[in-house]
C-alpha positions as CSV (number, residue, x, y, z in Angstrom):
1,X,-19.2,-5.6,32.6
2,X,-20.1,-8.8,34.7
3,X,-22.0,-11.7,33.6
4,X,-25.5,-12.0,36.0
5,X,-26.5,-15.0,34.6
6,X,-29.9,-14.0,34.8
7,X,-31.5,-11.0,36.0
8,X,-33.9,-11.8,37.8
9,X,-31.7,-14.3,40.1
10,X,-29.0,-11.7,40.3
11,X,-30.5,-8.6,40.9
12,X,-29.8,-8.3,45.1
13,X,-26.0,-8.8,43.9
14,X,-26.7,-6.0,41.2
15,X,-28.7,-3.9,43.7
16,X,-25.7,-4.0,45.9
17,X,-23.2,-3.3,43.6
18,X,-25.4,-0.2,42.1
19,X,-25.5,1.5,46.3
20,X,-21.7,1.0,46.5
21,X,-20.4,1.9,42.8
22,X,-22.6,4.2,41.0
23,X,-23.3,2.3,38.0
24,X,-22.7,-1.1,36.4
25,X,-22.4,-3.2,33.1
26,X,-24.0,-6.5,33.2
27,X,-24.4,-9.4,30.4
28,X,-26.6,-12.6,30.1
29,X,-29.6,-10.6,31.9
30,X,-31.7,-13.4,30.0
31,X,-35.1,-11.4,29.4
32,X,-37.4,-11.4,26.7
33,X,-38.6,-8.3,24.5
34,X,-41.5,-8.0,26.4
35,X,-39.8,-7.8,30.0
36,X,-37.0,-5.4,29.7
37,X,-39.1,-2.8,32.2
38,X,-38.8,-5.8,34.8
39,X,-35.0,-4.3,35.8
40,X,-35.9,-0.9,36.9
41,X,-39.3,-2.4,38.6
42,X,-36.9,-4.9,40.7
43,X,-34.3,-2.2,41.2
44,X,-36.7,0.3,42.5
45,X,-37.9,-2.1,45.3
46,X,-34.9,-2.7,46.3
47,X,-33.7,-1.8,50.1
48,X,-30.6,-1.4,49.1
49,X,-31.5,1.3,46.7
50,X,-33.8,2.7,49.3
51,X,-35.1,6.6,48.4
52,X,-34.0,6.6,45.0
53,X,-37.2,6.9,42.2
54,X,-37.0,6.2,38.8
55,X,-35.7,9.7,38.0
56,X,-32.7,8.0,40.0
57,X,-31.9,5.3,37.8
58,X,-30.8,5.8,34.1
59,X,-31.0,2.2,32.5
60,X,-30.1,1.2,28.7
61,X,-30.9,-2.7,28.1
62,X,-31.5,-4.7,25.0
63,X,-33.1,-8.4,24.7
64,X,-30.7,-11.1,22.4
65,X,-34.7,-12.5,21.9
66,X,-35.5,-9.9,18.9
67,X,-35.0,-12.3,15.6
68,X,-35.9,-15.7,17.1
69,X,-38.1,-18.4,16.2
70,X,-41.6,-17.5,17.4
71,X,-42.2,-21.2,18.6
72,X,-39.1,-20.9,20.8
73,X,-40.2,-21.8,24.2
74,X,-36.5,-22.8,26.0
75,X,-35.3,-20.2,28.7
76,X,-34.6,-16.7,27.6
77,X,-31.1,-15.8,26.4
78,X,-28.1,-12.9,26.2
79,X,-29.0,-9.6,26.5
80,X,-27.1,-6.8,28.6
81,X,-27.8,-3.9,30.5
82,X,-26.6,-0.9,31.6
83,X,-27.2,0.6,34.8
């Protein structure tokens, strides 16, 4: 288990480690509910994931967003994957 700090800055590191190791843990992934499909989108366009499809990829992630205030508005925070 690693700590991206943040998904979407981190995921040609993750991509990398995924083509070299098989599988990996990550926290602080930093999306909200709504965006938890944006992993496996990223990963699949990935080149160094090239040929692999979503049957490919087995991914188990969960948002820290769930029981927040709905006027929150600051960055989005915790959350971890499995990949």
């Amino acid at each position: 288990m690693f700590n991206v700090q943040g998904f979407k800055q981190s995921h040609v590191y993750c991509s990398k480690r995924l083509s070299k190791r098989g599988g990996i843990g990550s926290s602080e992934t930093r999306l909200r509910l709504g965006a938890l499909s944006v992993i496996g989108q990223i990963l699949l366009k990935s080149p160094d994931l090239h040929g692999m499809d979503e049957r490919g990829i087995t991914l188990y992630n969960m948002s820290s967003m769930c029981n927040i205030e709905p006027e929150y508005s600051g960055r989005p925070f915790g959350g971890m994957a499995v990949i």
